[in-house]
N, C-alpha and C positions, 0 to 999 in steps of 0.2 A: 076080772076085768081091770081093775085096780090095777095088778103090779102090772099089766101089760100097758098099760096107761101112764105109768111112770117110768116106763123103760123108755116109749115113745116118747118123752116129754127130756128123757137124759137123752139121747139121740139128735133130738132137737137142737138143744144146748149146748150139745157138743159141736153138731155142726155150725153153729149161728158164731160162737167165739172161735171158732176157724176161722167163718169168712170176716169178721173183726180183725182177727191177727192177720189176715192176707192183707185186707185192707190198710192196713197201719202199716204194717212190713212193706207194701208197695208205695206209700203215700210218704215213706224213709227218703225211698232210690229216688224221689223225684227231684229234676234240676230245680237251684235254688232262684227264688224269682229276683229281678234288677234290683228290687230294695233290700231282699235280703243278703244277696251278694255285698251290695256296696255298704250295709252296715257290716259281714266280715269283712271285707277291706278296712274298712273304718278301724275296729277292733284290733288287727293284725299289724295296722301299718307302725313301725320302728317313731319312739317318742323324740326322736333326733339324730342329725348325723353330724360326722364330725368334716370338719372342712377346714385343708390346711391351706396355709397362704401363699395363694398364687395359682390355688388350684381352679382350673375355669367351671367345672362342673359345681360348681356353691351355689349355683342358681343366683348371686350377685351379695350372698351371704357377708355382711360388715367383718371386716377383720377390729379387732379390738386393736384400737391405737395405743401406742404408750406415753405416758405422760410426761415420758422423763425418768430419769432414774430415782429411786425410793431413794428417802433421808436416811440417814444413820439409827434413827429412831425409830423410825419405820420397817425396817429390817430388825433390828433388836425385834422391836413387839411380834413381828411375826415369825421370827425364825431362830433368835437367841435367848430368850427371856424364860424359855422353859427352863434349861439348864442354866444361868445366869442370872435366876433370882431364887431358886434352890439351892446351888448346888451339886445336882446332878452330877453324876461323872465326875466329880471331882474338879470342875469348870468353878472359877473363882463369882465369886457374888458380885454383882452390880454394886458401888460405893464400897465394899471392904476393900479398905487401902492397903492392909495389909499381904492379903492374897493377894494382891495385883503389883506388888511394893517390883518383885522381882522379874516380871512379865514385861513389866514399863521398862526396867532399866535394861534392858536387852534391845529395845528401840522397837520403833514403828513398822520398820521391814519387818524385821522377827514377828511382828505382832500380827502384823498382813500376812504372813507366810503360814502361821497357824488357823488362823482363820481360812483362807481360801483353801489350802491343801490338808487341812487337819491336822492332828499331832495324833502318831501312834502308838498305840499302848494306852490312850485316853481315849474318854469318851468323846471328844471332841472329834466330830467328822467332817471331812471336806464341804466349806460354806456354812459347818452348821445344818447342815440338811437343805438348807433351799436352793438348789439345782437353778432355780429363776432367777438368780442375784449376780450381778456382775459383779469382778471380783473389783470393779470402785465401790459396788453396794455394799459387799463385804466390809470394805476398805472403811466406808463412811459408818457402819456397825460397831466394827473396832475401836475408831479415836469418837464415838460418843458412848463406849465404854468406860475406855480410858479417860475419859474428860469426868466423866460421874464414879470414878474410880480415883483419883486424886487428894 
């Protein structure tokens, strides 16, 4: 009577974690309720968008004002100083006079010209890399070069 008693009791158990697995399997499919919905929304929603200016759809989104055109210095520090206090590229040092001896006396055009357009076969590339700079920011990068290069 024993093993018969343990067959029934494996039979049991088998059917009981069926109706478990039905139950969790179907308790899967079910629509998610309003709070758990709107926490995935929460989770899924994009951490920003981008919003060009003048575009109406910004929801009223601030355009960043400009404050004016960057200093000479300010342009340096953030777009020249890598290569122009190393030497990088083969780009003259800030204060060595002597690297700079020959660069000055070609004049201030010449000097604006390399700046905003680059010089080829150097490392020196158009603005220096900052795409954001007018070529008076350039302009003003340049002669406070030249000025701490004298």
């Amino acid at each position: 009577m024993r093993a018969g008693l343990i067959e029934d009791l494996i039979v049991i158990i088998r059917y009981a974690l069926g109706l478990v697995a039905m139950i969790l399997a179907l308790g899967a499919t079910a629509e998610p309720t309003e709070q758990q919905r709107a926490a995935i929304e929460e989770r899924l929603k994009p951490i920003g968008e981008v919003c060009l200016q003048g575009d109406s759809d910004c929801g009223g989104a601030a355009v960043a004002a400009s404050s004016g055109p960057r200093s000479g210095e300010d342009v340096y520090n953030a777009a020249c100083m890598a290569c122009h206090t190393t030497g990088a590229g083969g780009a003259p040092v800030l204060g060595d006079v002597a690297a700079w001896a020959d660069r000055i006396a070609k004049g201030n055009d010449a000097l604006y010209a390399s700046g905003v357009n680059g010089v080829p076969g150097t490392g020196m590339i158009a603005k220096g890399g900052c795409m954001s700079c007018s070529d008076e920011e350039v302009a003003a990068a340049v002669d406070y070069m030249v000025a701490g290069s004298q």
